[in-house]
Every structure is written in C-alpha cells, then in structure tokens.
C-alpha positions in Angstrom: 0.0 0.0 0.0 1.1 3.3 -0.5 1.3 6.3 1.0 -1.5 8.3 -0.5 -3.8 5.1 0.0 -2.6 4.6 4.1 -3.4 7.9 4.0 -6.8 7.6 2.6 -7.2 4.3 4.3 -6.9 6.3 7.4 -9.5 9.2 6.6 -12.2 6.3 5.5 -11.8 5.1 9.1 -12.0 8.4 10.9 -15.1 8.5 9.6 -16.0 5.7 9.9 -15.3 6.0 13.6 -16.9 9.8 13.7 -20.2 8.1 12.6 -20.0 5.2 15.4 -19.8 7.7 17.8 -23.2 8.8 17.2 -24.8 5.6 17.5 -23.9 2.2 16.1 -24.4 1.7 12.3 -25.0 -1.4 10.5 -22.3 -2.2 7.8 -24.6 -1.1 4.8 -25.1 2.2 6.4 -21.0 3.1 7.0 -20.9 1.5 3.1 -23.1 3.8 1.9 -21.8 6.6 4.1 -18.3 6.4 2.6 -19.6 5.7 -1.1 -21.0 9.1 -0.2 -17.3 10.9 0.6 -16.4 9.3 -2.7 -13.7 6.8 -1.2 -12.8 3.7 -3.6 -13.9 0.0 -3.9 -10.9 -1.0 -2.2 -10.6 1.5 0.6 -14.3 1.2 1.6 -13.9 -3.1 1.8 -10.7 -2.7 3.8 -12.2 0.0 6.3 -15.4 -2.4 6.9 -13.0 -5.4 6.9 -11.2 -3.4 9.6 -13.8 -2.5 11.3 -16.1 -5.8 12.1 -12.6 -7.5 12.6 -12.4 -5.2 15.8 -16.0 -5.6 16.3 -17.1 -2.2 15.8 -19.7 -2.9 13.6 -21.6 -5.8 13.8 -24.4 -6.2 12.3 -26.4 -8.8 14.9 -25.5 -6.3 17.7 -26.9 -3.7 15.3 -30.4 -5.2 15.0 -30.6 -5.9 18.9 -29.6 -2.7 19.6 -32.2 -0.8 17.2 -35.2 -3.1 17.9 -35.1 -2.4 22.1 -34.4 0.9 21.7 -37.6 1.4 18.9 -39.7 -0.6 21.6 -39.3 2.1 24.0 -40.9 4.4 21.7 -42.9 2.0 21.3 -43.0 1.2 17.5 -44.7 -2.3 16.3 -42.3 -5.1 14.6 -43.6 -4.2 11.1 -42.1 -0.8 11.1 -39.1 -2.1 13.2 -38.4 -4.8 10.2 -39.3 -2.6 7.6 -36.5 -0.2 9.2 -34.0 -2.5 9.3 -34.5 -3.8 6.2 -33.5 0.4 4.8 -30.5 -0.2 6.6 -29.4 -3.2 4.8 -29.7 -6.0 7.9 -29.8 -9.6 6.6 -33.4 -11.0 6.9 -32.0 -13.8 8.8 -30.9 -11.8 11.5 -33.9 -9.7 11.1 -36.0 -12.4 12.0 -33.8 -14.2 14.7 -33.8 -10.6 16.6 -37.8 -10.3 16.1 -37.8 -13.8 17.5 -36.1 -13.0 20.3 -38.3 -10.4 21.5 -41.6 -11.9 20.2 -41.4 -13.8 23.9 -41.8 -10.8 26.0 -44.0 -8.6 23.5 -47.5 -8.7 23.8 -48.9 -5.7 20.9 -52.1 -5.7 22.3 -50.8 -4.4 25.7 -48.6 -1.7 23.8 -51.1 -0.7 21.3 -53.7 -0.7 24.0 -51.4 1.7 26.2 -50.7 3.9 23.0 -54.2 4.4 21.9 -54.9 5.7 25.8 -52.2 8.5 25.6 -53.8 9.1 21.9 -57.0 9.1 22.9 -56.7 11.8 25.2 -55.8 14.4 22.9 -58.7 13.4 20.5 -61.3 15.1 23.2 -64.0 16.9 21.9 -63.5 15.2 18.4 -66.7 13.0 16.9 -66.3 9.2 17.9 -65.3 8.3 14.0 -63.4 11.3 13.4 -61.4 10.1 16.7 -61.3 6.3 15.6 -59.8 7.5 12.3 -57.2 9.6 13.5 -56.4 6.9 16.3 -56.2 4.1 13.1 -54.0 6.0 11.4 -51.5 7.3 14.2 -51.6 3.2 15.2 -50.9 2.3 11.6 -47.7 4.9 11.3 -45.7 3.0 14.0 -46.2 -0.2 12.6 -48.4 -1.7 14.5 -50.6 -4.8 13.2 -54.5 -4.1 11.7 -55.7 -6.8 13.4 -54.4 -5.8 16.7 -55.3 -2.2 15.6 -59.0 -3.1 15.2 -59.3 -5.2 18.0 -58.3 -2.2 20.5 -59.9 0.6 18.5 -63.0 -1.8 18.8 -62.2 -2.4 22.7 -61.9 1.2 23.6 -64.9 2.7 21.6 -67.8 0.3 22.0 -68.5 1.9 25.9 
C-alpha cells in the first residue's frame, strides 16, 4: 500500500469511527456513508473489513440494539423490520432478533397503552373522526390491523 492510500485508508476510518460515535451503524449504512465521501472500492472493503474484525460494527449487535431501543418508543415489529431492512440488515438476523423479542411482546398491551395516551388528545372530536385519526397514528408506527382493530374496537364500544 502506498502512502496516498494509508493515508486515505486512514481518513475512511476516521469517519468511519466519527459516525459510530453517534450511534452504532449497521455495515450497509458506514458503506453507503463512505460511497457518499467518494472513497474507492478497495478502501471502503478494507475500512469495513477493519472494522467488524475489531468488532465495531456488527451487524447482529446492530439489529438488537435498534429493535429495544424502537420498543421504547414504542413502534410495532412491522415498522421495526421494515426499518431495518433500509438499513441493509440480513433477513435472517432480522428475523432471529424479532424472534427473540416476540417472547416478551404482547402488541395488544402496547397498542392498547398507545391508543390511551392518543385518545386523550382526541377530546371533543366526533367518535369516528377520533377512531380514524387513532387508526391511522396506530398504523404509522407499525403496528398490526388486526391488533389495531381489535383495541380501537375495545376502547370505543362503551
């Protein structure tokens, strides 16, 4: 290697490393980031080579890390898929990581809770008007119809 390309080899994984300290990033995202800054072929596979060979990207950690912190929103597992899939995570970890927390996720609890907090700012709004605006809002963070309806359906037949 010479010295222009340690050189360059060396920007690529400052920012690399300037990115990461934001927040992690899967490997498709720092690829696409440094396609971006206009670094080469080679440079970009030898910074991400670099990089998960030190473990700072990883793209398993990646998908664990964005799906709890997109539960605390709380977002439903179709927008959380559909997210990660944007950010270039294999579906085979997708689904291992949605499996994982498919044990301790009950929707109808979380869309239940959401539609509560919604609820509450829908006062003085027509019943449908309210249901529609609720449906939608519910929809947008990727939560399930079927759970969608099922709650809306608990919640307005008092």
């Amino acid at each position: 290697m010479n010295k222009k390309d340690t050189d360059l080899s060396k920007k690529a994984r400052d920012y690399a490393f300037l990115l990461l300290k934001f927040r992690p990033r899967s490997e498709y995202e720092i690829c696409e980031r440094l396609k971006k800054k206009k670094f080469t072929p080679e440079i970009i596979k030898s910074t991400l080579s670099y990089l998960k060979d030190k473990s700072f990207i990883d793209d398993n950690y990646f998908a664990k890390a964005w799906i709890d912190s997109r539960l605390k929103k709380p977002f439903g597992i179709r927008k959380i898929r559909e997210e990660l899939k944007l950010k270039g995570i294999d579906k085979e970890i997708i689904d291992s990581q949605i499996n994982r927390i498919k044990e301790n996720y009950s929707e109808n609890e979380i869309v239940l809770e959401v539609a509560k907090k919604r609820l509450s700012r829908f006062k003085g709004l027509e019943p449908n008007k309210a249901k529609m605006r609720l449906w939608g809002y519910l929809t947008r963070r990727g939560f399930s119809s079927d759970t969608i309806a099922e709650v809306i359906g608990g919640l307005f037949i008092k």
